[in-house]
C-alpha positions as CSV (number, residue, x, y, z in Angstrom):
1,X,1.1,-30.5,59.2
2,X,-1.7,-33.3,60.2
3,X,-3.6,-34.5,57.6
4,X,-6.9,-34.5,60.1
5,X,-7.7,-32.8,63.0
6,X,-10.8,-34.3,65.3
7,X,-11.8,-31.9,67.3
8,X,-15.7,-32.1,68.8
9,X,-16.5,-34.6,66.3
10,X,-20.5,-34.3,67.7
11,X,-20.6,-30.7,67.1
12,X,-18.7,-31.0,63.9
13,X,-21.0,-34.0,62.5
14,X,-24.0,-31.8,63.2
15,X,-22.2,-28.4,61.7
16,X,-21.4,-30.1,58.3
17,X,-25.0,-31.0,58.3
18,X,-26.9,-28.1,59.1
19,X,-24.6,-26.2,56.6
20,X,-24.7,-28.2,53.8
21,X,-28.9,-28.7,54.1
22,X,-28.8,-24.7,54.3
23,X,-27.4,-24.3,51.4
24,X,-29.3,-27.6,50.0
25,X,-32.7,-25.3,51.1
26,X,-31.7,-22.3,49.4
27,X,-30.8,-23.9,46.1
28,X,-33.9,-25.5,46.1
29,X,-36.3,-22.7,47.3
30,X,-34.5,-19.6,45.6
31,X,-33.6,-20.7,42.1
32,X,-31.9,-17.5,41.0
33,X,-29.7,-17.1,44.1
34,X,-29.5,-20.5,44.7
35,X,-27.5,-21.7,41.8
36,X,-24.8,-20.0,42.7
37,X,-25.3,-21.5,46.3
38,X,-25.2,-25.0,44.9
39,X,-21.7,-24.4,43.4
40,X,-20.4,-24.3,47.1
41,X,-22.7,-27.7,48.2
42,X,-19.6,-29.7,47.9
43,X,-17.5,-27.5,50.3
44,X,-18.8,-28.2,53.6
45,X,-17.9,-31.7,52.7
46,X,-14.8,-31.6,51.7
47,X,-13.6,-29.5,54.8
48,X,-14.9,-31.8,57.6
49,X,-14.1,-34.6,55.4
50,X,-10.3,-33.2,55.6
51,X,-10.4,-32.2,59.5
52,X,-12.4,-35.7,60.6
53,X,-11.4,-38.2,58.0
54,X,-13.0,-40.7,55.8
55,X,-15.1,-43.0,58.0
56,X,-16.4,-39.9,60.1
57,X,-16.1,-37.5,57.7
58,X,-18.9,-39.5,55.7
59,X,-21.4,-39.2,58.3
60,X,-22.1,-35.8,57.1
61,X,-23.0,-36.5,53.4
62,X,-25.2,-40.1,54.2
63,X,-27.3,-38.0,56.5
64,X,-27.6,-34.7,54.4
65,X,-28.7,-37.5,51.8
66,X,-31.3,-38.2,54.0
67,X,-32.3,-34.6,54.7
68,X,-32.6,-33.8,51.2
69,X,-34.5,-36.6,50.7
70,X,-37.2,-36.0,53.0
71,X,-37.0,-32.4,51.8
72,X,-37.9,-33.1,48.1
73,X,-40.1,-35.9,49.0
74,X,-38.5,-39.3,47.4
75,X,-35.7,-39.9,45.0
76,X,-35.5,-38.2,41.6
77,X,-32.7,-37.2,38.9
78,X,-32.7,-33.6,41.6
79,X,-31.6,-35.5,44.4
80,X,-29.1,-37.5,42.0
81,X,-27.6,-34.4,41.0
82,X,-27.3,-32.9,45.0
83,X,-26.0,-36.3,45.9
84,X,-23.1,-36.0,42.8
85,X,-21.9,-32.7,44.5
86,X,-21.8,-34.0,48.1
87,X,-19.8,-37.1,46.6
88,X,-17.7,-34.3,44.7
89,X,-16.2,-32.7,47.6
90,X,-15.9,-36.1,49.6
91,X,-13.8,-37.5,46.3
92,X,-11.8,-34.4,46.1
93,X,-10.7,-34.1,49.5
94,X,-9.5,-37.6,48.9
95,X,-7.2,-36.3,46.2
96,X,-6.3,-33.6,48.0
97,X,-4.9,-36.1,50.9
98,X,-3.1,-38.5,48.1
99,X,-0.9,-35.3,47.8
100,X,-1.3,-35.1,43.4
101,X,-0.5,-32.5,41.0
102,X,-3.4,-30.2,40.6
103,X,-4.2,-31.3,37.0
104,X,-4.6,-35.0,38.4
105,X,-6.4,-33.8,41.3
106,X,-9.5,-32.5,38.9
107,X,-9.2,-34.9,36.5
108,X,-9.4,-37.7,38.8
109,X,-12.2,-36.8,40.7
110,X,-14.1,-35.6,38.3
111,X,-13.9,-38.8,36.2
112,X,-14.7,-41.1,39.8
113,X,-17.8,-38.7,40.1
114,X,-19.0,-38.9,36.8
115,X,-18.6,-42.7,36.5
116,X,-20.9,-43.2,39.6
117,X,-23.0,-40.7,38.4
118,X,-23.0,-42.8,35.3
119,X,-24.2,-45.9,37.5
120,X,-26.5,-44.1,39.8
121,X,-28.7,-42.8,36.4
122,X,-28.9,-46.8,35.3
123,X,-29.9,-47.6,39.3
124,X,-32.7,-45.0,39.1
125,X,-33.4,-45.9,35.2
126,X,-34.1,-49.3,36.4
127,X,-35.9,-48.7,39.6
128,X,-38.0,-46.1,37.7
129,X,-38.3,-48.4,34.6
130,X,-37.9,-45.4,32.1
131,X,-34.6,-45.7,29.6
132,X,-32.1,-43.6,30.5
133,X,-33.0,-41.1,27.6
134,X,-36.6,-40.7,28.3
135,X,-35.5,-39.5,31.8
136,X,-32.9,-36.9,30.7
137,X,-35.6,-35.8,27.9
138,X,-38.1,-35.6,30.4
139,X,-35.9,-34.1,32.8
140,X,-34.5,-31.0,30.2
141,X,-37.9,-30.1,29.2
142,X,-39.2,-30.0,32.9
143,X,-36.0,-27.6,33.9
144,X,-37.2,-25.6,30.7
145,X,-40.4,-24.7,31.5
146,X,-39.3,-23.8,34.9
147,X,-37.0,-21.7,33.4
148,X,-39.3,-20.0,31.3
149,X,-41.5,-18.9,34.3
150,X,-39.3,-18.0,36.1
151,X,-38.1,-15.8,33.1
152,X,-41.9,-14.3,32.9
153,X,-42.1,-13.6,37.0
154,X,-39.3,-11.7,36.3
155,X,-41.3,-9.2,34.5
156,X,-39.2,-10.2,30.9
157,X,-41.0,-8.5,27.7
158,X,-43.6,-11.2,26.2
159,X,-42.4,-11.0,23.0
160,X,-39.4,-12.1,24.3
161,X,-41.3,-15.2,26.5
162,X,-42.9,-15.8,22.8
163,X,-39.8,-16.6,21.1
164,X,-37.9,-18.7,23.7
165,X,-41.5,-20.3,24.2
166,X,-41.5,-21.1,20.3
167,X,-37.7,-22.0,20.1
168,X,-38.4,-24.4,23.3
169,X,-38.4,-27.8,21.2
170,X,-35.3,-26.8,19.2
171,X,-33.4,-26.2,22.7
172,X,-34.3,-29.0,23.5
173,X,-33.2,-30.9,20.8
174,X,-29.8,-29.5,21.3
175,X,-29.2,-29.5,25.1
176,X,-30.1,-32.9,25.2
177,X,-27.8,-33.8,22.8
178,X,-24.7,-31.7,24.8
179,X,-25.2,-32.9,27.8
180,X,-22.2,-34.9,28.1
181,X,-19.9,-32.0,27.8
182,X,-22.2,-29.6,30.4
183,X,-21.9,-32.6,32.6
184,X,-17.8,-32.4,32.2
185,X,-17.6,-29.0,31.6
186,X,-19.5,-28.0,35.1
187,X,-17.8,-30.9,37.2
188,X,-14.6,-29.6,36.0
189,X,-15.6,-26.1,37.1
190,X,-17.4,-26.6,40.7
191,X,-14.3,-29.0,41.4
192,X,-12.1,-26.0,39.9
193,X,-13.7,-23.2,42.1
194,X,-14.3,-25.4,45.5
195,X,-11.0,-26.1,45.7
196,X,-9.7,-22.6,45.4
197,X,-12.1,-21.8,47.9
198,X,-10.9,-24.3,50.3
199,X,-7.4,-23.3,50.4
200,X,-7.5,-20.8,52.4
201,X,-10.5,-22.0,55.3
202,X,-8.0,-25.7,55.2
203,X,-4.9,-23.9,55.2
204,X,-6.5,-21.4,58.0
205,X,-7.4,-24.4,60.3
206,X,-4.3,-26.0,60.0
207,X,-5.4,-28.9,57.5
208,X,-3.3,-30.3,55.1
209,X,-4.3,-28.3,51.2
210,X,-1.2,-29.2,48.9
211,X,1.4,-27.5,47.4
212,X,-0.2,-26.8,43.6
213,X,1.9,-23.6,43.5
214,X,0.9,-21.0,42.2
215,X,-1.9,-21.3,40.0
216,X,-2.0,-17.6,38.2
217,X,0.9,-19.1,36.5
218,X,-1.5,-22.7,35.5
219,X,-0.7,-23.7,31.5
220,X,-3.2,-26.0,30.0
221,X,-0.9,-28.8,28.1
222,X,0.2,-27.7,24.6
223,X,-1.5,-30.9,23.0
224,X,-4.4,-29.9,24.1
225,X,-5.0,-27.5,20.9
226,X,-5.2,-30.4,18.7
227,X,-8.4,-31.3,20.6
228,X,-9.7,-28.1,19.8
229,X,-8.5,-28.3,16.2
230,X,-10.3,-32.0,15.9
231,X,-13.4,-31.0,17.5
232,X,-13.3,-27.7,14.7
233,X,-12.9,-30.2,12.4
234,X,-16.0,-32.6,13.0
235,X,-17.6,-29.8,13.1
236,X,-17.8,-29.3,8.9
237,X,-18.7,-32.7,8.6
238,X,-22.5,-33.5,7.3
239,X,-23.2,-35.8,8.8
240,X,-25.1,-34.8,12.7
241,X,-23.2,-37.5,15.0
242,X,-20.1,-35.9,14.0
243,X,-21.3,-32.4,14.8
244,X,-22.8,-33.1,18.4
245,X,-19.7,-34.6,19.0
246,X,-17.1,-32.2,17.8
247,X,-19.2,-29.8,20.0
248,X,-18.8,-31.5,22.9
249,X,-15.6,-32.2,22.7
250,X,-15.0,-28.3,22.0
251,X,-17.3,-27.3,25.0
252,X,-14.9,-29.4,27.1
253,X,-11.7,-27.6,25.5
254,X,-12.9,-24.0,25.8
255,X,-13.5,-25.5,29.5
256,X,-10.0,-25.8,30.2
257,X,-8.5,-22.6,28.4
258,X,-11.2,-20.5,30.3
259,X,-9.4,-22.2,33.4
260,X,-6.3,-20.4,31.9
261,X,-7.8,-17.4,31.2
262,X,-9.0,-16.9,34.5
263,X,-4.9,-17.6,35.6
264,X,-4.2,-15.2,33.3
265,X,-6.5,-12.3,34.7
266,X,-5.5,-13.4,38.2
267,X,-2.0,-13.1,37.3
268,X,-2.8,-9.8,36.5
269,X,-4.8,-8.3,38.9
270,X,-1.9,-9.4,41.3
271,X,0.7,-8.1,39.3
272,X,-1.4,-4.6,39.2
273,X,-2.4,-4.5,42.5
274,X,-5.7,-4.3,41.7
275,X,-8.1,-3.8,45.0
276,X,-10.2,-6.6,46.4
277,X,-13.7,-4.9,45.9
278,X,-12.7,-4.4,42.1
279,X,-11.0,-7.7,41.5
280,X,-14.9,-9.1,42.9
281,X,-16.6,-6.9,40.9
282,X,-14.6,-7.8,37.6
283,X,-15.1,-11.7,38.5
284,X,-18.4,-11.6,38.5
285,X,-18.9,-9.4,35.1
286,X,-16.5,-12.2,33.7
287,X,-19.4,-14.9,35.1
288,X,-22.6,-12.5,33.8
289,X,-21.9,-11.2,31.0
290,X,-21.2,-13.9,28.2
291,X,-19.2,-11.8,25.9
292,X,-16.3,-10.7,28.7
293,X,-16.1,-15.2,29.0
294,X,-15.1,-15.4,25.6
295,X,-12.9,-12.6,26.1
296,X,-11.4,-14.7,29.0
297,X,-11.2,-18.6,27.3
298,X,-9.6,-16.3,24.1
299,X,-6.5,-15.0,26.5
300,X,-6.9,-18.7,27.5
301,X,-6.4,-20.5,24.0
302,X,-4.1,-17.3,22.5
303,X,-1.7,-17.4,25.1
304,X,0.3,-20.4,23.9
305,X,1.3,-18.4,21.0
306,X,1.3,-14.9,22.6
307,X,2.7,-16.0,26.4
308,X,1.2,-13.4,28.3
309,X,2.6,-13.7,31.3
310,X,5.7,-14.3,29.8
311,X,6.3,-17.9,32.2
312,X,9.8,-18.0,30.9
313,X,11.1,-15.0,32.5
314,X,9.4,-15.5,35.8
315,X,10.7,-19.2,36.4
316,X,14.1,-18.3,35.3
């Protein structure tokens, strides 16, 4: 199967672009709807950068750079964060070429991504001449007052609005200070969920996807729970430092066994038959509603003692 496939390069340069800026527009201009939209920014990337290749393929995120640009009037920490995605999906679909198990797939792009990320905040720190920290603090609160309006357009109760509004600084304090595993934890999962969604258009168009195998049957490595166990256990320390960074380092574990719960529930709803409509519907109560994800990163963790899919049987 050929690794890329040119085509009408013109009309595919200007495809890539006019889709990704859509869904750019939309994430911008509809925040509730659009954050689910921005999850899928890195796709359109990834795909033409699979059909046209790397020197063409990269036409499409330089110029959409450019669009957003324009659209958002300068450079900010926003347009940092847009241009981290399009670099996502270009990064990924370079992994995806180099032929690599799916564990090393994620973990290598999302560890090339977050480095220049990394170097992009010290560019803009500089050109800006604000530390690092005063622009993330700066940056948190902003997205926290946005987030509270948008809370009280929604019609929530004000007494509700009153004690977010008072808890505000104390949000603050924390988010700021887990920031390194949200960073992780949500490059992990756009990565994750763009490339299960390219599978099928690559595969579809006759681009190379590789063989991962089945992933309803995906095992996080065993050693992994002495992560969680080491984060759980900075956690009782006293001393703060050791706290923030026991919870990080847990926020990035539950990551990865939510990753296996989800294989799990897949598994599952294969196994059963369940319909389409319903296996939708039950994916998206498992992203709403905060109690059926710790259900989900539970089966995750458990099932290295319990085996639920009993892997032993089905590869035998």
């Amino acid at each position: 199967m050929p690794r890329t496939i040119r085509g009408d390069i013109p009309k595919d340069i200007v495809s890539g672009i006019t889709i990704t800026s859509l869904i750019f527009v939309i994430s911008v201009y509809m925040p509730i709807i659009g954050f689910f939209c921005s999850l899928f920014i890195p796709l359109p990337t990834l795909f033409y950068r699979s059909k046209l290749g790397r020197t063409t393929g990269a036409f499409i995120p330089i110029i959409t750079i450019i669009v957003m640009i324009a659209v958002l009037g300068g450079i900010s920490i926003d347009i940092l964060f847009f241009v981290e995605l399009l670099l996502l999906g270009f990064v990924l679909s370079e992994f995806i070429e180099r032929d690599l198990s799916i564990e090393k797939t994620i973990v290598y792009t999302c560890g090339s991504v977050i480095f220049i990320g990394i170097v992009g905040l010290l560019f803009y720190s500089n050109l800006s001449n604000k530390a690092c920290y005063a622009l993330v603090t700066e940056y948190v609160s902003k997205n926290l007052k946005l987030t509270l309006e948008i809370y009280e357009n929604m019609g929530v109760s004000q007494e509700s609005i009153h004690m977010i509004s008072n808890s505000l600084e104390h949000i603050e304090y924390v988010l700021i200070r887990i920031i390194p595993a949200l960073i992780v934890a949500s490059t992990f999962f756009v990565s994750w969920t763009n490339l299960l969604v390219a599978k099928p258009i690559l595969k579809s168009r006759g681009i190379f996807y590789p063989s991962f195998g089945s992933l309803k049957l995906w095992k996080a490595p065993e050693f992994l729970v002495w992560g969680i166990i080491g984060c759980g256990l900075l956690l009782l320390l006293p001393e703060k430092t050791f706290k923030f960074l026991g919870l990080n380092g847990l926020l990035i574990m539950l990551t990865i066994y939510f990753f296996q719960g989800i294989a799990i529930v897949s598994f599952y709803f294969e196994k059963k038959r369940f319909p389409r409509m319903l296996r939708v519907f039950l994916y998206t109560l498992i992203a709403l509603q905060q109690v059926v994800l710790i259900v989900i990163i539970g089966l995750g963790l458990f099932d290295m003692w319990i085996n639920f899919r009993k892997l032993e049987e089905i590869r035998t």
